[in-house]
C-alpha positions in Angstrom: 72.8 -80.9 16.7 73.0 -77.8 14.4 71.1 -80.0 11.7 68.3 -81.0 14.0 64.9 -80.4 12.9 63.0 -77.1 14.6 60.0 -79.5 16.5 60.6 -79.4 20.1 60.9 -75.8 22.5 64.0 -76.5 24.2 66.1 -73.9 26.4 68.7 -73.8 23.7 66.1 -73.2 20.8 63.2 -71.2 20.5 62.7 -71.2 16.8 60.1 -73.4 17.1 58.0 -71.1 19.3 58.4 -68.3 16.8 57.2 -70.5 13.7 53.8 -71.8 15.9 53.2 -68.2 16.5 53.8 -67.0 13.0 51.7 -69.2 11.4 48.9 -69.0 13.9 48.9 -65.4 13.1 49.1 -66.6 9.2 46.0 -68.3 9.4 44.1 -65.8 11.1 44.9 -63.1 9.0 43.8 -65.3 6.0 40.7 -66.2 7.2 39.6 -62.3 8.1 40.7 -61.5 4.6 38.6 -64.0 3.4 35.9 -63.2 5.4 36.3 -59.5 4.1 36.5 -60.6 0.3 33.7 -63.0 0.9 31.1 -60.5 2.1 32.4 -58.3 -1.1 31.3 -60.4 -3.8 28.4 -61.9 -1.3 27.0 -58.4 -2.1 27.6 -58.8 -6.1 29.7 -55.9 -5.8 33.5 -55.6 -6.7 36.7 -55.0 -4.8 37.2 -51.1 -3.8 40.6 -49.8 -3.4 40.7 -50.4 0.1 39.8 -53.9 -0.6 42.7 -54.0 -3.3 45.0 -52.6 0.0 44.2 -55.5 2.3 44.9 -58.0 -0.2 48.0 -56.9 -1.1 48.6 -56.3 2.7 47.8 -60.1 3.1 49.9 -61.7 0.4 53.0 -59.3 1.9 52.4 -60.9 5.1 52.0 -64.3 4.3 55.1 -63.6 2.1 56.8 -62.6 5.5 55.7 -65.4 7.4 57.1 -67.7 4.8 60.7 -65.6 4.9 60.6 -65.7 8.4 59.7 -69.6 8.6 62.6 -70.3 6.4 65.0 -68.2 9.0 63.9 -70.8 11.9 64.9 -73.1 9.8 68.6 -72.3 9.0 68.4 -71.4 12.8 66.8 -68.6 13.9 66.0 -68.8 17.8 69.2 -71.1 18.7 71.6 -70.4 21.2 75.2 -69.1 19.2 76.9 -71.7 19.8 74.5 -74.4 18.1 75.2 -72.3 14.6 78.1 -71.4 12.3 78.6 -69.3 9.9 76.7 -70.5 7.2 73.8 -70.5 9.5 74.0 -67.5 10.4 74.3 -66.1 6.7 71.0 -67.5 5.8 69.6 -66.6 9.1 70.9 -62.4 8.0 69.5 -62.9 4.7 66.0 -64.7 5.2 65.7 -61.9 8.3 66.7 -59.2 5.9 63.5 -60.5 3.1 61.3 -60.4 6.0 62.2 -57.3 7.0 61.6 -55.6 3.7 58.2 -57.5 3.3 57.0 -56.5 7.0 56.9 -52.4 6.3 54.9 -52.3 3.6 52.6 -54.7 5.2 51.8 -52.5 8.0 52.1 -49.6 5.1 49.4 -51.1 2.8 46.9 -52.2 5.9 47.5 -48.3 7.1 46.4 -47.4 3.7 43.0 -49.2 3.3 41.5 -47.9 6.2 42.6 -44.2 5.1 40.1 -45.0 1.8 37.7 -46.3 4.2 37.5 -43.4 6.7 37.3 -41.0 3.6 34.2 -42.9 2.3 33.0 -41.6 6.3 33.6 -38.0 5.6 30.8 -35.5 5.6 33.2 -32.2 5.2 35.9 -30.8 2.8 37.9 -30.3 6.1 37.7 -34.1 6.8 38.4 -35.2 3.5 41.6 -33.1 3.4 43.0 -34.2 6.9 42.2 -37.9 6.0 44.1 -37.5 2.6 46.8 -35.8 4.3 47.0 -38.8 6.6 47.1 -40.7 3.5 50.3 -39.3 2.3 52.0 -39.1 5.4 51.6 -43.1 5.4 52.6 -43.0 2.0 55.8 -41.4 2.2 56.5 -43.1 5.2 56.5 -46.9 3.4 58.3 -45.7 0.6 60.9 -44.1 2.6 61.6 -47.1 5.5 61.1 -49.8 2.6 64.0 -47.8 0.6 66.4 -47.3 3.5 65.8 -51.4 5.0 66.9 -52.2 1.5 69.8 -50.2 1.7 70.5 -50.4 5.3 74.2 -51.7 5.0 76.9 -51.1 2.5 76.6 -53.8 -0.9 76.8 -56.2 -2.0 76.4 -57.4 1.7 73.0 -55.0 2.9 71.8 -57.7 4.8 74.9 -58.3 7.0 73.7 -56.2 9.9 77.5 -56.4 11.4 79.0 -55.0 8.6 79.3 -50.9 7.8 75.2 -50.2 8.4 73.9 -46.9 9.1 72.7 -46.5 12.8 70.4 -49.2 13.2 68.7 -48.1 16.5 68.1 -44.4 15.7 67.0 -45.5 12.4 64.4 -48.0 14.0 63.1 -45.2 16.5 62.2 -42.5 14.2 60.1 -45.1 12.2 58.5 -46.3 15.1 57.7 -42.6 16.4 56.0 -42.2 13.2 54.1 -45.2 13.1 52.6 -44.2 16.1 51.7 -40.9 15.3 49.9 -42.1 12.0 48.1 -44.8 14.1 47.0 -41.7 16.8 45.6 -40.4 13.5 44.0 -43.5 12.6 42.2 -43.8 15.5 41.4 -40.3 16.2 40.1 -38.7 12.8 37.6 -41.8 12.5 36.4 -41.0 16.0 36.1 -37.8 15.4 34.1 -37.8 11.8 31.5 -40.7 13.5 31.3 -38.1 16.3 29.8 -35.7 14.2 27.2 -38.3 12.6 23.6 -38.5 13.2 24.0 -42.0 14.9 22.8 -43.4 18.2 25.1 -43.7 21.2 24.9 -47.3 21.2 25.9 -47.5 17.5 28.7 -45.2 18.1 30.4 -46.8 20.7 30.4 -49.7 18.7 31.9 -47.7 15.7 34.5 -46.1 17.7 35.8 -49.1 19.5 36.3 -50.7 16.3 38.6 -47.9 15.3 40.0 -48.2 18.7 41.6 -51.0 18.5 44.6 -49.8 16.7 45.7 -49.3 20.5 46.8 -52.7 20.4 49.3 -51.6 17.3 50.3 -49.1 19.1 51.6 -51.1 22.2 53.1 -54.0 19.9 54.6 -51.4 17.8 56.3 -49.6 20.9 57.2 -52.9 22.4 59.1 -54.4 19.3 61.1 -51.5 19.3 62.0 -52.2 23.3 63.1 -56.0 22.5 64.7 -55.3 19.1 66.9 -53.2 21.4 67.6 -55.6 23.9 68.4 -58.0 21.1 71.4 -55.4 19.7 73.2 -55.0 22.9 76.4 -55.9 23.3 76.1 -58.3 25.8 73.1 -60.5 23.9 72.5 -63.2 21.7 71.0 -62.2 18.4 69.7 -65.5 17.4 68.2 -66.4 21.0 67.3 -63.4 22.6 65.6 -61.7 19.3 62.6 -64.4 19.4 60.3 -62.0 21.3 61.3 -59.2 18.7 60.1 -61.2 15.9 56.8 -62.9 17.3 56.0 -59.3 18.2 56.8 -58.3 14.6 55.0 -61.1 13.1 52.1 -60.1 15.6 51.9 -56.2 14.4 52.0 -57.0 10.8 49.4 -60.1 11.0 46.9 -57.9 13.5 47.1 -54.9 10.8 45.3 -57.0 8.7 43.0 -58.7 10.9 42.4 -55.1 12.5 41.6 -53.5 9.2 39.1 -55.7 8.2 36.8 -55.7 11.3 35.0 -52.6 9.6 33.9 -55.5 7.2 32.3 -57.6 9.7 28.6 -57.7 11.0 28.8 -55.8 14.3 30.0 -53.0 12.1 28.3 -53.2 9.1 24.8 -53.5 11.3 25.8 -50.2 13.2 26.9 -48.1 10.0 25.8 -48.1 6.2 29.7 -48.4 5.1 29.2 -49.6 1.5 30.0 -53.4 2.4 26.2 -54.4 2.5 24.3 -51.2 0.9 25.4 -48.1 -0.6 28.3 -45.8 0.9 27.6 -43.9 3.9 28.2 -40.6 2.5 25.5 -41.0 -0.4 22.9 -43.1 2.8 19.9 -40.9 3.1 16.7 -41.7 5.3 14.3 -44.2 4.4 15.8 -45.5 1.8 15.3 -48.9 0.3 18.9 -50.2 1.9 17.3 -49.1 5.7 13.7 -48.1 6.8 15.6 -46.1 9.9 19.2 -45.0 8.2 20.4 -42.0 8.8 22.2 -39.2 6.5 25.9 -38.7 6.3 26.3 -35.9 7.8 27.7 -33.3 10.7 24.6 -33.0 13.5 23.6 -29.9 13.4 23.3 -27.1 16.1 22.0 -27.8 19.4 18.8 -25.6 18.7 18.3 -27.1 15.0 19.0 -31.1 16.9 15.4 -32.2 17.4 13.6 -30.4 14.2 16.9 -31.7 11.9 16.0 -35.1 13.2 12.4 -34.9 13.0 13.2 -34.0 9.3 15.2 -36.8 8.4 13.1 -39.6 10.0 10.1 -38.8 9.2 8.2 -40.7 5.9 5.6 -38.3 5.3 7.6 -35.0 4.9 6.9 -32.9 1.9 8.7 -29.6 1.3 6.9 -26.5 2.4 4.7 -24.2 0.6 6.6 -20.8 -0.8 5.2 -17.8 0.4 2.7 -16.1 -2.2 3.6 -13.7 -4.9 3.8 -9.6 -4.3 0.5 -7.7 -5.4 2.0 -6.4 -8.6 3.2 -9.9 -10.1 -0.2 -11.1 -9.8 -2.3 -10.9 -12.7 -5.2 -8.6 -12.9 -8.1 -11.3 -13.8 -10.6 -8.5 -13.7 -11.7 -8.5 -17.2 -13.3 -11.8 -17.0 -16.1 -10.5 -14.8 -19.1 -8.6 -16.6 -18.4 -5.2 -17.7 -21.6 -3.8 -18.3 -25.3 -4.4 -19.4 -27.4 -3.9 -22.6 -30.3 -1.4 -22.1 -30.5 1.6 -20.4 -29.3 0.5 -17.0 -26.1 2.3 -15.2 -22.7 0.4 -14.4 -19.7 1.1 -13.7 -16.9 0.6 -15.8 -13.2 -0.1 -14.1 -10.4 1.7 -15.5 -6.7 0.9 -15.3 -3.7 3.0 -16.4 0.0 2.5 -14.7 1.3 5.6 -12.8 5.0 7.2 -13.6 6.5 5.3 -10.2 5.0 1.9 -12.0 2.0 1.4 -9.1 -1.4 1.7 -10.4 -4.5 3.9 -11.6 -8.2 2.7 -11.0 -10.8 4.9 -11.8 -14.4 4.6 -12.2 -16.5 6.0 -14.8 -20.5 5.9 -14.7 -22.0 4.6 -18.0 -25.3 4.4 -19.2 -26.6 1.7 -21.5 -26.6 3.7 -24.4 -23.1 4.7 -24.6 -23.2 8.2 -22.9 -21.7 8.8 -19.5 -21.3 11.4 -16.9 -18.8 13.9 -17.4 -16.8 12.8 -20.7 -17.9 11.5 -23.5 -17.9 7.9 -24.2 -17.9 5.6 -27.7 -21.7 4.5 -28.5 -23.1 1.2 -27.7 -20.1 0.0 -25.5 -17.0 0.3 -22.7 -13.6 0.8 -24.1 -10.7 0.0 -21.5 -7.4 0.6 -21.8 -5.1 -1.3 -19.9 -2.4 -4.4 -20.1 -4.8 -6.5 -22.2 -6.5 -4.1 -25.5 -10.1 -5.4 -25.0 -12.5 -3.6 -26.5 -16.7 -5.1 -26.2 -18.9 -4.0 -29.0 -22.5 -3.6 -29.2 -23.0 -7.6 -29.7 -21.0 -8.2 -27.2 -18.3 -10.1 -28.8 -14.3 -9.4 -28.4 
């Protein structure tokens, strides 16, 4: 009965439940990462790093899926007295693959939306908490891949009854910081799209995207409840841990599919993110992308609201005048007007001369046609004037 194929749910075998819901999962995840790829290269642009994230995220979890496919199959999910010890062996070692495939899964899909939500950031500040995040998530899969590796003593580190480390402490403080780095996930994006000039309707829309890393959160938390019911001493490890692994298989398959909803239409109609036009943090108004986009960046104060948006929306804005120059850096256009006249008729000639404080010294001097003029005595037949330009008229009237 050992031997029998995994095809029929019995009360003595749930394996088969566990490989339907696995592979459901599978699928799904496939098609969403196709979908994601698909709109890429539907836009004749290539993969980003995120993108590069999610599809290494996908083939780690289909990779998982298989390991843990091949588990039902030696007979994970039976009752413990349908296996023996060879089963069991391949059960510890297919389980012990999946394992290691499953954190950097969640690690990887963690990652790609970290690049996305920094393509989102309008501010230094942002951009330093996001790659903060970044590292925090980075560390973490490096450090939980390295220790699930290394769990129990070699050459055995898959034999979870041999000399292990503590196997539920362990598990908690990873969980714990899986949640904290999802809280992150979910409240940095909210918080940067918060600050964007965006309709309400668009935002909510954003946001609950984002949002939906709630769902990791609870599948997270509750994997960690039935992987402890399935290590007490009174259990079955092979039956009672189905719920465990369906819920693993579930958080590491709805990473993915989670992470690339941003790439999908409701999104990409509510915010310029790069996947059908250019990145949200170079989107400007009116460009050729959007008649009615709006910039990247933090809304302004409450006073500055309306005139910022009039600014930014409007198509016929030209940039303001500047204020004219100061009276002394104009120039003095004065000696293109007549000076004087031939003959015997009185003008008056305009003199110019700077004073010691720089401001300057006009004078007038009377001048009669024939060169004379009142008070001090005055070169024949014309109007010397001394000033920034050295003009000097003679008697034809030529410079």
């Amino acid at each position: 009965m050992a031997d029998q194929p995994h095809s029929v749910i019995t009360v003595n075998d749930h394996g088969p439940l566990l490989a339907i819901s696995a592979w459901l999962l599978g699928c799904a995840l496939l098609l969403c990462t196709a979908t994601r790829i698909g709109i890429r290269f539907s836009t004749r642009k290539l993969p980003t790093a995120d993108d590069v994230c999610i599809l290494i995220a996908t083939a780690l979890a289909i990779g998982n899926t298989i390991a843990i496919s091949f588990a039902v199959e030696s007979g994970l999910g039976k009752r413990a007295f349908l296996l023996t010890i060879a089963h069991i062996v391949d059960i510890s070692k297919e389980i012990y693959i999946s394992t290691i495939l499953y954190i950097p899964t969640v690690g990887f899909s963690k990652l790609s939306v970290t690049i996305f939500v920094a393509r989102l950031t309008c501010t230094p500040s942002h951009k330093r908490a996001v790659i903060l995040l970044g590292v925090v998530i980075s560390c973490w899969t490096i450090s939980i891949t390295g220790v699930v590796a290394f769990m129990c003593k070699l050459p055995r580190p898959w034999d979870y009854t041999g000399q292990c480390i503590p196997i539920m402490p362990f598990w908690i403080a990873a969980c714990a910081i899986d949640v904290l780095t999802d809280l992150g996930l979910i409240v940095l994006p909210v918080y940067i799209v918060s600050k964007l000039q965006l309709q309400t309707h668009k935002k909510v829309v954003v946001i609950f995207i984002f949002a939906l890393r709630i769902l990791l959160i609870t599948l997270s938390v509750s994997r960690l409840i039935f992987f402890r019911i399935s290590f007490s001493p009174t259990a079955d490890r092979s039956f009672d841990s189905i719920p465990h692994f369906i819920l693993t298989q579930a958080h590491a398959a709805l990473s993915v599919i989670i992470d690339c909803s941003p790439a999908l239409k409701p999104f990409t109609d509510n915010v310029p993110t790069g996947m059908l036009s250019v990145s949200l943090a170079n989107h400007s108004a009116g460009t050729t992308f959007a008649k009615d986009s709006y910039n990247a960046r933090a809304l302004p104060s409450k006073s500055r609201v309306e005139s910022f948006s009039t600014i930014t929306t409007s198509r016929t804005w030209s940039p303001p005048r500047p204020p004219p120059p100061p009276e002394e850096l104009r120039p003095d256009l004065s000696i293109f007007g007549p000076r004087f006249l031939l003959g015997h008729t009185t003008t008056t000639a305009v003199s110019e001369s700077m004073r010691e404080d720089g401001s300057r010294k006009i004078s007038e001097e009377c001048v009669r046609g024939n060169g004379s003029k009142v008070g001090d005595s005055c070169e024949r037949g014309g109007i010397t004037k001394t000033m920034a330009w050295h003009v000097r008229f003679d008697q034809a009237g030529t410079v």
